[in-house]
C-alpha positions in Angstrom: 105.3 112.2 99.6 104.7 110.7 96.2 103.6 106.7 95.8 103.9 104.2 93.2 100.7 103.2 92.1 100.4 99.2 92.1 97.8 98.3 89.6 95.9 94.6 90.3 95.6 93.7 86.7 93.9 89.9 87.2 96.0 87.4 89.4 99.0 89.7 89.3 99.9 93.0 90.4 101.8 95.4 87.9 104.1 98.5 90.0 105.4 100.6 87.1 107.9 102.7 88.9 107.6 106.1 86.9 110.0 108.6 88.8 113.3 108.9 90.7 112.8 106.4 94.1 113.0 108.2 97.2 114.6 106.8 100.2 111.2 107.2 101.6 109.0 106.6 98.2 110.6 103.1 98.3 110.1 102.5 101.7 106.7 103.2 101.3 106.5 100.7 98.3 107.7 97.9 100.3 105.0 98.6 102.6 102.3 99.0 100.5 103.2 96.3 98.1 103.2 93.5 100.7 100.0 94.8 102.3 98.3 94.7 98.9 100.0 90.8 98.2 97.9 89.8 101.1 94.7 91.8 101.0 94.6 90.4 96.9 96.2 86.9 97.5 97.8 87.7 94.4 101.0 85.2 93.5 102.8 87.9 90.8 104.1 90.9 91.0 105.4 92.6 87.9 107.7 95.5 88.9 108.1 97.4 84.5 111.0 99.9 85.9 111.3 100.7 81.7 111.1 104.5 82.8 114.0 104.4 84.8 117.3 105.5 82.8 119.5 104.8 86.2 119.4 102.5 88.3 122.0 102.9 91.8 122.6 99.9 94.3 119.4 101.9 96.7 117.0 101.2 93.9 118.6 97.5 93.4 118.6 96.6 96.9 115.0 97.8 96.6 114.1 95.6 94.4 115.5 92.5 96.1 113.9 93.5 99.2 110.2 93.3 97.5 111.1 90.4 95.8 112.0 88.6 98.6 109.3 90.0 101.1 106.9 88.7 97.8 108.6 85.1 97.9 107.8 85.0 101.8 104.2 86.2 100.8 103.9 83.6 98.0 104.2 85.8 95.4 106.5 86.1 92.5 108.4 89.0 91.1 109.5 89.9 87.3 110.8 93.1 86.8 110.0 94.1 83.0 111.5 97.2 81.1 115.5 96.9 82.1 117.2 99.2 79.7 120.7 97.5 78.6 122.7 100.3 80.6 120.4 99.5 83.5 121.4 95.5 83.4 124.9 97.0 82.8 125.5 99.1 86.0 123.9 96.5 88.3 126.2 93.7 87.2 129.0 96.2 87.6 127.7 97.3 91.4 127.4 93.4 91.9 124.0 93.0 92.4 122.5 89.8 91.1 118.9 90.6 92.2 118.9 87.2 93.7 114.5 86.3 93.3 114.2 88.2 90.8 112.9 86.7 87.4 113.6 89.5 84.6 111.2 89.7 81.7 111.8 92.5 78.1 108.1 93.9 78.8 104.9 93.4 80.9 103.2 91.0 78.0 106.1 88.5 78.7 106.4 89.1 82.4 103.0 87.7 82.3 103.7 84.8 80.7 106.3 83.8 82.9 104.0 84.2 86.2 101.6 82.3 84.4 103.9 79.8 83.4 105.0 79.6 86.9 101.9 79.0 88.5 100.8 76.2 86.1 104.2 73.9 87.1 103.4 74.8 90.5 99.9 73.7 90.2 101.1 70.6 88.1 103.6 69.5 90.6 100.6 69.6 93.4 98.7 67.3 91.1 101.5 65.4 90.8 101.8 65.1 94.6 98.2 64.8 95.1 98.1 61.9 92.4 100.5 60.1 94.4 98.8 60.3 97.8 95.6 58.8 96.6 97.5 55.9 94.4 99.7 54.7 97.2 99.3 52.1 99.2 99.4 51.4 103.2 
């Protein structure tokens, strides 16, 4: 059985899905990803699916899955790379890809996880702030 290779570039990790997802393949990716979000602590993933010329409602659902077994792991998910025809026949299967941020390319998938995690970490200032200025 093949295996996508997930790549811990940083505070994110980068899946570049390369070949035609097996039932199994993607199973296996689910699997491995989440066990890699926790052993890294990692709050990104970047899934760059820019090899893939199709995309069917298996490999959609997929991605949906991961990116919401990331958001219960505290990790985001960009997927990088769609092709136009790609965006095309998932909004004709009706698949919004609902926790998925989408990105043109890795450099700017990036940016968004980064971007991410500095309102996050602004908002707990924020809250922090507040805690120590209030009064009894």
């Amino acid at each position: 059985m093949e295996r996508v290779p997930i790549l811990k570039i940083g505070d994110i990790l980068l899946v570049s899905i390369q070949l035609d997802m097996s039932d199994q393949t993607a199973i296996q990716l689910q699997d491995d990803l989440a066990e890699r979000i926790v052993a890294t602590g990692t709050h990104g993933v970047i899934i760059d699916i820019t090899a893939l010329d199709i995309v069917d409602s298996f490999v959609g659902r997929m991605l949906s899955t991961i990116a919401s077994i990331s958001k219960v792991l505290d990790a985001e998910t960009v997927v990088v790379g769609m092709r136009p025809a790609v965006a095309i026949t998932l909004v004709e299967l009706g698949l919004s890809l609902n926790g998925i941020r989408t990105a043109l390319n890795v450099e700017r998938g990036m940016e968004l996880i980064a971007a991410s995690r500095a309102d996050e970490w602004d908002e707990a200032d924020a809250d922090e702030d507040a805690e120590t200025t209030a009064t009894p």
